[in-house]
BAZAMI-814858 format. One line per field, with one value per residue (C-alpha): residue number from 0; residue in one letter; x, y, z. Coordinates in Angstrom, 2 decimals. Example, Ala and Ser with C-alpha at 12.3 -4.5 7.8 and 13.67 -1.06 7.14 Angstrom:
residues 2
seq 0, 1
type A, S
u 12.30, 13.67
v -4.50, -1.06
w 7.80, 7.14
***
This chain:
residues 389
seq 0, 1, 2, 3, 4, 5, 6, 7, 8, 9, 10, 11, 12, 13, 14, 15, 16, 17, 18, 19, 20, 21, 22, 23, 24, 25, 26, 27, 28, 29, 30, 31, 32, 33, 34, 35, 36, 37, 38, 39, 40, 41, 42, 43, 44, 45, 46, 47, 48, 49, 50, 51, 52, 53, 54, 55, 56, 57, 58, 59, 60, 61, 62, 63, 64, 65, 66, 67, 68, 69, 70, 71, 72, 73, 74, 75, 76, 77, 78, 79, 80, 81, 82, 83, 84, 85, 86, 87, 88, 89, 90, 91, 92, 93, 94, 95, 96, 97, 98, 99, 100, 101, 102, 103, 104, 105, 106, 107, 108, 109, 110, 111, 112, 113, 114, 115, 116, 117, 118, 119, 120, 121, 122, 123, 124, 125, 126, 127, 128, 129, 130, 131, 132, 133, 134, 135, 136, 137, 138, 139, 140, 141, 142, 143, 144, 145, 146, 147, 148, 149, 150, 151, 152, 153, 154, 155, 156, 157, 158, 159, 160, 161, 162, 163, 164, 165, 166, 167, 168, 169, 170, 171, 172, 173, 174, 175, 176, 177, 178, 179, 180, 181, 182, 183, 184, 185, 186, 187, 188, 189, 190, 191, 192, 193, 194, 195, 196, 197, 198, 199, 200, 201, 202, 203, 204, 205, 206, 207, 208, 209, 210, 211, 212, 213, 214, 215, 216, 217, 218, 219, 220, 221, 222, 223, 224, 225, 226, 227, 228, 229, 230, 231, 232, 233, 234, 235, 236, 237, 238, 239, 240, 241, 242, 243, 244, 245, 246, 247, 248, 249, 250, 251, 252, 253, 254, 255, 256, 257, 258, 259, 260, 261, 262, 263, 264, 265, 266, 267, 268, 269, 270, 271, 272, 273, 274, 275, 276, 277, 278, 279, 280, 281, 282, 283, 284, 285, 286, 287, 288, 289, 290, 291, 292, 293, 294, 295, 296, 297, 298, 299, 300, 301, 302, 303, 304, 305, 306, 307, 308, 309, 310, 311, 312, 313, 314, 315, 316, 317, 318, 319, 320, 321, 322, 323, 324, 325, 326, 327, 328, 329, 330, 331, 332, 333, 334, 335, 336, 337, 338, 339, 340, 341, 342, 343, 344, 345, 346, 347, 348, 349, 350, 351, 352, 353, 354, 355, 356, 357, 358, 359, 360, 361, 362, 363, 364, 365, 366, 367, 368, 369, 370, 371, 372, 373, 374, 375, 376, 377, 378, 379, 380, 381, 382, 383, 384, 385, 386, 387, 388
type X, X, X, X, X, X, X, X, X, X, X, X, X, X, X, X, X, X, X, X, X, X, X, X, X, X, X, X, X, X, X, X, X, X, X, X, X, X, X, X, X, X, X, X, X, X, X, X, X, X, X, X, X, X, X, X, X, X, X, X, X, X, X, X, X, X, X, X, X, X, X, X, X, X, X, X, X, X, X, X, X, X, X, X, X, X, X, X, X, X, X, X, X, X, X, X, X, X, X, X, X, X, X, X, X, X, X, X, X, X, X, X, X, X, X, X, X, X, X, X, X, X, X, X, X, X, X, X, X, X, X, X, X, X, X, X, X, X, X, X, X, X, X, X, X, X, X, X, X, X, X, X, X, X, X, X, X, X, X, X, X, X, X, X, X, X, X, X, X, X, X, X, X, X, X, X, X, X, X, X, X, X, X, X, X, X, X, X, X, X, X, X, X, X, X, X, X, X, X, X, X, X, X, X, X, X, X, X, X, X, X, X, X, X, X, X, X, X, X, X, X, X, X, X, X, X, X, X, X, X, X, X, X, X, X, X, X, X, X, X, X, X, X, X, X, X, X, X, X, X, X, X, X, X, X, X, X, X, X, X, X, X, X, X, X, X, X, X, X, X, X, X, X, X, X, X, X, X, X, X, X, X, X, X, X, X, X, X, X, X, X, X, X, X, X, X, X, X, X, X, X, X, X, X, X, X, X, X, X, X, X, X, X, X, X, X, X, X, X, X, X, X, X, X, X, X, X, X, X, X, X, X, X, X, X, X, X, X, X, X, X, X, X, X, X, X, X, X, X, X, X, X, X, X, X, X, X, X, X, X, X, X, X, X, X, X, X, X, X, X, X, X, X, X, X, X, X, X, X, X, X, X, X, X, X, X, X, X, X
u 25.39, 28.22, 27.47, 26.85, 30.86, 31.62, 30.07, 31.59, 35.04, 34.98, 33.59, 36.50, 39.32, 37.56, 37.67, 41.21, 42.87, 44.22, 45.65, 47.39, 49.40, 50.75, 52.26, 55.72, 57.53, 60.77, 63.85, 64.77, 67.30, 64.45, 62.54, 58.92, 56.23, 53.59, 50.48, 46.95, 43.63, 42.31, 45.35, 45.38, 48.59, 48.30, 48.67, 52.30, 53.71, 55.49, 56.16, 59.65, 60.02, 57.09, 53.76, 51.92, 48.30, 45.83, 42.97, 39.16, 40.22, 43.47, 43.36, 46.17, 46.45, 49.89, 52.37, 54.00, 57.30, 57.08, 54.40, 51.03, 49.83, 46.70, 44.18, 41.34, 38.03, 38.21, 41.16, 40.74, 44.09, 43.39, 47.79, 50.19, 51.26, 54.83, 55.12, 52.48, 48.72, 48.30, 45.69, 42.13, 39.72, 36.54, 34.29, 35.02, 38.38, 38.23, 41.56, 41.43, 45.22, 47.57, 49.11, 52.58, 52.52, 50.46, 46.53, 45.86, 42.99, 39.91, 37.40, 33.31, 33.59, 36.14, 35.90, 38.44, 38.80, 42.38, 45.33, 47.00, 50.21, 50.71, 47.98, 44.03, 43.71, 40.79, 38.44, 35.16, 31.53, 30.81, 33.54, 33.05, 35.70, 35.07, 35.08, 38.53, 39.98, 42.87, 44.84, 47.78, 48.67, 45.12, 42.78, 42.06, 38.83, 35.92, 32.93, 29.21, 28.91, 31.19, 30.52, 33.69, 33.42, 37.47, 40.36, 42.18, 45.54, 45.70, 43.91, 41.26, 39.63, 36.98, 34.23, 30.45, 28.09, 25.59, 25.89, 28.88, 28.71, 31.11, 31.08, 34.89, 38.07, 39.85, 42.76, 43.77, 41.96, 38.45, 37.43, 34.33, 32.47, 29.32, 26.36, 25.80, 27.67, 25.86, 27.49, 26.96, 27.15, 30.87, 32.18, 35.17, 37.47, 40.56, 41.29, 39.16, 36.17, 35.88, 32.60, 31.64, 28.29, 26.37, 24.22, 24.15, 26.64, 24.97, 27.25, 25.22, 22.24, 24.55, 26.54, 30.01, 32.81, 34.62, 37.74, 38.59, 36.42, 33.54, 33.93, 30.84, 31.75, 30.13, 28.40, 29.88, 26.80, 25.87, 28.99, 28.85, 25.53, 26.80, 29.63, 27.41, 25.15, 27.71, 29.94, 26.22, 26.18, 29.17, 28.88, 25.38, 27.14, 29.79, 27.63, 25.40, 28.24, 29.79, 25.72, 25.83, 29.22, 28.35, 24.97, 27.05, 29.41, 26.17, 24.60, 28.41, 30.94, 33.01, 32.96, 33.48, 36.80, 38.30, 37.46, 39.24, 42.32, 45.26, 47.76, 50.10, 48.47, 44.61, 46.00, 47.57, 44.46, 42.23, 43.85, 43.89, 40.33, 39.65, 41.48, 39.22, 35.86, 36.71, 37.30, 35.67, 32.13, 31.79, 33.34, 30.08, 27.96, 28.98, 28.99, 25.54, 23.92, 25.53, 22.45, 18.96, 19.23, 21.48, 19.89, 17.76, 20.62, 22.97, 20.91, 20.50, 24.62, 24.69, 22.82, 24.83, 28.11, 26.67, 25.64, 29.31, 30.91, 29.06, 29.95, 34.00, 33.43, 32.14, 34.64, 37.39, 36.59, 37.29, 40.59, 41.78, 40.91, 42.57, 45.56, 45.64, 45.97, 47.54, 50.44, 47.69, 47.46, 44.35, 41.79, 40.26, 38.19, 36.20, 36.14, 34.29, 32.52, 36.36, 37.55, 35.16, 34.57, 38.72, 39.10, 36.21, 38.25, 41.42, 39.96, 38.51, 42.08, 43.85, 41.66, 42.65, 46.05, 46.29, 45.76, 45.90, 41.72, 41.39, 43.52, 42.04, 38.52, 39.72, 41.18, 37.19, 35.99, 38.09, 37.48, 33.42, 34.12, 36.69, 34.20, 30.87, 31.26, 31.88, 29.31, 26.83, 28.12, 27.69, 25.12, 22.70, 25.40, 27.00, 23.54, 23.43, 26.84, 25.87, 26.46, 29.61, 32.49
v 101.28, 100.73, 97.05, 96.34, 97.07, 95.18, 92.49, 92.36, 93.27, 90.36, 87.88, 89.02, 88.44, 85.00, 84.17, 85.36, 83.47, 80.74, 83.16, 85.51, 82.41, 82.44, 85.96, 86.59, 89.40, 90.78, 91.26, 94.02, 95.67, 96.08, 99.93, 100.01, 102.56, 102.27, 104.53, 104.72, 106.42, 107.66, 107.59, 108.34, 107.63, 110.09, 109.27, 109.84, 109.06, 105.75, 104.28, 102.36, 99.46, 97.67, 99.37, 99.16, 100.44, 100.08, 102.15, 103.10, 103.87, 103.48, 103.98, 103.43, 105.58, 105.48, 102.48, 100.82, 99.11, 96.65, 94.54, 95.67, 94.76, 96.16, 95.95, 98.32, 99.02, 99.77, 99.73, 100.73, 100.15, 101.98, 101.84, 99.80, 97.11, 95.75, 93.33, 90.89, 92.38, 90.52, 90.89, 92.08, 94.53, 94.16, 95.65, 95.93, 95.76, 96.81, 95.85, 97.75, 98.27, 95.30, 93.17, 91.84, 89.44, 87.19, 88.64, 86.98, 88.61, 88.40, 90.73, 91.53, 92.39, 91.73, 93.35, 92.54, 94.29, 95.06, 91.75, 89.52, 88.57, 85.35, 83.62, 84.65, 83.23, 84.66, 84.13, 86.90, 87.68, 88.22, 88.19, 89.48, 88.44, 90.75, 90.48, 92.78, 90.89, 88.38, 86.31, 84.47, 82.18, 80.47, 80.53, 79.68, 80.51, 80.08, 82.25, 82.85, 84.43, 83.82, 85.48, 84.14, 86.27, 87.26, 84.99, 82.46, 81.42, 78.75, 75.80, 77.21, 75.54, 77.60, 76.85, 78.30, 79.03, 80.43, 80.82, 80.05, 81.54, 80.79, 82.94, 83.18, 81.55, 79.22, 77.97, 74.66, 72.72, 74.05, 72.24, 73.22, 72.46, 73.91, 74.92, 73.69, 75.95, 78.04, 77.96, 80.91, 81.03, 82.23, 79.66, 78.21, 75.76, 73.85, 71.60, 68.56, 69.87, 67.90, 68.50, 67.97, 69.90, 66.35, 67.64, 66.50, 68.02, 71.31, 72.18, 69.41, 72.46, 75.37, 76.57, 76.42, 74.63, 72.50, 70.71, 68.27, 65.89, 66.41, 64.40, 64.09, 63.08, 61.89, 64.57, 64.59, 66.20, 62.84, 62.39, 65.15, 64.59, 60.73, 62.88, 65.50, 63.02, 60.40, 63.63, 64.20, 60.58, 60.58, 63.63, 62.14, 58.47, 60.55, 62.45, 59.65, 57.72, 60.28, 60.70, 56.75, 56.82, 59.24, 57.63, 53.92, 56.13, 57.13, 53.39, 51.74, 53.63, 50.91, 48.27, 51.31, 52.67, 49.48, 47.67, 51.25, 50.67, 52.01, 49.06, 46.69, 43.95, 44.72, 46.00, 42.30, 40.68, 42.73, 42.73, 38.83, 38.69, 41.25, 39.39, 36.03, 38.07, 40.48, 37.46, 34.85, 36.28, 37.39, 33.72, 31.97, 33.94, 32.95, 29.29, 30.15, 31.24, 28.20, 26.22, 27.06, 26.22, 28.43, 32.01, 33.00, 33.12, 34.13, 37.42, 37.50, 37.43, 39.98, 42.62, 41.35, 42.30, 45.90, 46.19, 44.89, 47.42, 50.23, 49.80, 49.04, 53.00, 53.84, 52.15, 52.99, 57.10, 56.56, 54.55, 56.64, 60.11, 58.68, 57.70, 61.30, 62.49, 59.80, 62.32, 65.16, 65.94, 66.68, 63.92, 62.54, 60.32, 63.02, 64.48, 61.44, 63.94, 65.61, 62.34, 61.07, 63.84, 63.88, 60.25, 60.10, 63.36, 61.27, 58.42, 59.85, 61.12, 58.17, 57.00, 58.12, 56.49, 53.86, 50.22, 52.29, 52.48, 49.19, 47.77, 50.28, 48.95, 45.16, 46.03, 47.96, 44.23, 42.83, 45.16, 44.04, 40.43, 39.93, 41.74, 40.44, 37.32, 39.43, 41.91, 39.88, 37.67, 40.72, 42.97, 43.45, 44.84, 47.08, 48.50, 48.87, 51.30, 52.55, 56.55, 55.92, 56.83
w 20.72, 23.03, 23.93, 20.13, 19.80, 22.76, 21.86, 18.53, 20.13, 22.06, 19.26, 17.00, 19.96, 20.60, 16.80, 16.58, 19.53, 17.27, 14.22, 17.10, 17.78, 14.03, 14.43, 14.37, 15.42, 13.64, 14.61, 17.11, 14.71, 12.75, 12.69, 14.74, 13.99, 17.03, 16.18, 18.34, 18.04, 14.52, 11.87, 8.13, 6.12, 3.46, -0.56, -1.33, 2.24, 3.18, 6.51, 6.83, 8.57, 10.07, 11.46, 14.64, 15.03, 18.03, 18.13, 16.46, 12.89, 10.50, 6.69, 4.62, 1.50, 1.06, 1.26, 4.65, 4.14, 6.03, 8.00, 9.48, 13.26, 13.78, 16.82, 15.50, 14.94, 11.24, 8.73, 5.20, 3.02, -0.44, -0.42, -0.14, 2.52, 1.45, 3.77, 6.02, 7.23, 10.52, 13.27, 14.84, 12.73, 15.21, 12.61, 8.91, 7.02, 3.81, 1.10, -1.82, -2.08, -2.30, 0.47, -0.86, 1.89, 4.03, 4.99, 8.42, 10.17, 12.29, 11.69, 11.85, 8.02, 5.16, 2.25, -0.54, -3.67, -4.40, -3.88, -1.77, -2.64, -0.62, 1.36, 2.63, 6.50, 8.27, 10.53, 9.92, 10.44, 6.65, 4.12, 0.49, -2.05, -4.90, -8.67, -8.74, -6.09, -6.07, -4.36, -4.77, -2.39, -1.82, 1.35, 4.38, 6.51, 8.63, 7.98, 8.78, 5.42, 2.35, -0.80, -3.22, -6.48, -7.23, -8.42, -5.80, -7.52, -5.22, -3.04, -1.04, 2.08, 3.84, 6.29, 6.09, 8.45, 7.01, 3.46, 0.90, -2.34, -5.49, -8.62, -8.99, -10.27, -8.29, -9.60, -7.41, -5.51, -3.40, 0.18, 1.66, 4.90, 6.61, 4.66, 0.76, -1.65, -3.88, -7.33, -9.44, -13.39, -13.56, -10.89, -12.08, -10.52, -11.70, -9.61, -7.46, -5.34, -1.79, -0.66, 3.24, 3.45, 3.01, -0.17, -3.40, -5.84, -6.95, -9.54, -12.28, -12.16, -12.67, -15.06, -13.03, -14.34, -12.69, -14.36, -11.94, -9.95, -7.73, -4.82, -1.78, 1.84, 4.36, 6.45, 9.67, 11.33, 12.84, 13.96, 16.08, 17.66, 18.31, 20.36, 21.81, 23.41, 24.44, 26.47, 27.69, 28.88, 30.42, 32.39, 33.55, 34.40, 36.14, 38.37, 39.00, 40.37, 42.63, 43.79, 44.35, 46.09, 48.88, 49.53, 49.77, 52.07, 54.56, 54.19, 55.23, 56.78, 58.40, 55.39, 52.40, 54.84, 55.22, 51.51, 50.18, 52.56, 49.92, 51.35, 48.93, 50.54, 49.48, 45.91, 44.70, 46.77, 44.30, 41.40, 41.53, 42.31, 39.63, 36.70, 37.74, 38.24, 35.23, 32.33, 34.15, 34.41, 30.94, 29.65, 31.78, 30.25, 26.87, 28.16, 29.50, 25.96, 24.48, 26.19, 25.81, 29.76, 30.63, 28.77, 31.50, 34.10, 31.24, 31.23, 34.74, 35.18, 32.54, 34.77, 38.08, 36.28, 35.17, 38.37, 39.68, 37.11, 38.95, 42.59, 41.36, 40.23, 43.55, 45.42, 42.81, 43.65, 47.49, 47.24, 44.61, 46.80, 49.76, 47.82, 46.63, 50.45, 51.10, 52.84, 53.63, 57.58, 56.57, 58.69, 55.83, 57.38, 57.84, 54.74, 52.49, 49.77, 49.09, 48.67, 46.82, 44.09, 43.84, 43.38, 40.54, 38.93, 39.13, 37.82, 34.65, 34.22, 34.49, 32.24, 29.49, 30.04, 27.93, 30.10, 33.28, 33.17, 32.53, 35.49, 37.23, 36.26, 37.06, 40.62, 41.22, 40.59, 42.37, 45.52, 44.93, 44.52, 47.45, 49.95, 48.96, 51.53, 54.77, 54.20, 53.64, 57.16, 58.79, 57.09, 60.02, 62.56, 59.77, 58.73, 63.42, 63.32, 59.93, 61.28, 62.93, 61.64
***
């Protein structure tokens, strides 16, 4: 069906983004061919220079001297390549020729049977590395099916999805991640194994050989969820404080405009008040747990500062916005949800900066602590002009 192709057109571009990047072109002295459609190149003929193909179909009987740049559908190469085989093959390429050079490719299907005279880098659906197949400059891959049956004169680091199976030689050194390796009778491998898939070393209950040592790491799966759910966090903590800013926004127009005044003044007033409220609260509350007294409040303190450490973000994503338009003649005042949303963008940026969050975080503490007094002096007639802007 049409969408079927589509759909694995579009899979193969997105899987070959990063090996595009590796291709290089040669030299304009050099001779182009630049073919399209359905081509055959015949047993017996040979294409000088390097090749370009873009089309459904190409099949290479004969030999290319030079490198091959295809964008296809399907290649079959039952010739010669003398130079590199670089590219996009959206459904099946099938090698039962030689490639003199470098195989990089991203395809639906690889099929090796014939050689590869320098290295394997690919990126496929399902790739099948064949009994009669070799390779002599090891390999590099990520697949959703590996079957590994040929000979890899090299060190070979490869990624399954799905399934990984080894029944070949591999002379060097074999690093695997993804799914557990399934280790066929004929498996051989001369150099160290480094194992990622988290399982125990299923080699000991087959009949591979391996020469050089076996070593398990940790599985990184964990890892990953840890990440996954802390990005999740974030995001949620992110959100929660832009919600929290706009509502403080609504609740206190006057006192949230003039605390987030972007003036010299205000910054050193807040960053001194910061530094004191920033490492003196935390050192009371370790003074506090020192005495059995003193727990209680200690615990009580510890939820005023998390409370303290979410109102400097709130605050923090208004100054910061109206420093950003600082120069707008845009009337900002009247535009708290753009400032808001921009500063709390510009503040997770600046965060990664290294020191710049944390200032940032002390000066937020310090823009709480130095304006806790007059609020609370004059709460009632705030809360009175609370929809005024």
């Amino acid at each position: 069906m049409v969408w079927v192709k589509m759909m694995k057109k579009i899979m193969c571009l997105l899987l070959s983004g990063l090996l595009l990047m590796l291709l290089a072109f040669p030299a304009a002295a050099q001779p182009w061919t630049i073919a399209r459609g359905t081509t055959v190149i015949r047993q017996g003929e040979s294409i000088k220079g390097d090749y370009y193909f873009r089309g459904e179909t190409l099949e290479v009987a004969g030999d290319i001297e030079g490198d091959l740049l295809v964008l296809a559908g399907e290649v079959i190469i039952t010739g010669n390549v003398k130079g590199n085989l670089l590219g996009v093959v959206w459904e099946k390429l099938t090698v039962n020729g030689s490639v003199a050079g470098d195989l990089r490719v991203a395809a639906g299907q690889l099929e090796l049977n014939g050689t590869v005279g320098e290295t394997l880098a690919s990126a496929a659906m399902k790739a099948e590395i064949n009994s009669s197949a070799r390779v002599d400059g090891g390999m590099l891959g990520y697949y959703h099916q590996l079957a590994l049956r040929g000979t890899i004169n090299g060190p070979v680091r490869v990624t399954g999805y799905a399934a990984t199976t080894v029944g070949g030689v591999i002379n060097g050194s074999f690093h695997v991640r993804g799914v557990p390796v399934k280790w066929l009778e004929k498996a051989v491998v001369e150099g160290d194994v480094d194992d990622y898939t988290g399982v125990t070393d299923t080699s000991r209950s087959s009949q591979a050989t391996i020469r050089g040592e076996y070593r398990m790491h940790q599985n990184n799966e964990m890892l990953a969820r840890f990440l996954k759910a802390f990005l999740l966090f974030s995001l949620m903590w992110f959100m929660g404080n832009i919600l929290i800013g706009l509502v403080f926004y609504k609740l206190f127009p006057r006192t949230s405009w003039k605390i987030t005044e972007p003036s010299v003044m205000n910054f050193k007033r807040y960053l001194k008040v910061g530094l004191l409220g920033s490492f003196g609260i935390p050192l009371l509350i370790v003074v506090l747990f020192l005495t059995q007294v003193g727990i209680p409040l200690a615990v009580l303190l510890i939820l005023v500062y998390i409370i303290l450490l979410l109102f400097s973000n709130v605050l923090l994503y208004l100054w910061i916005g109206r420093i950003i338009f600082l120069k707008s003649s845009l009337n900002t005042r009247r535009h708290p949800v753009l400032l808001i949303i921009t500063g709390g963008f510009g503040l997770t940026l600046l965060g990664f900066i290294p020191l710049v969050g944390h200032i940032l975080q002390i000066i937020g503490v310090g823009m709480v602590l130095a304006n806790i007094r007059p609020e609370i002096e004059s709460g009632s007639s705030r809360l009175a002009g609370r929809g005024d802007l």
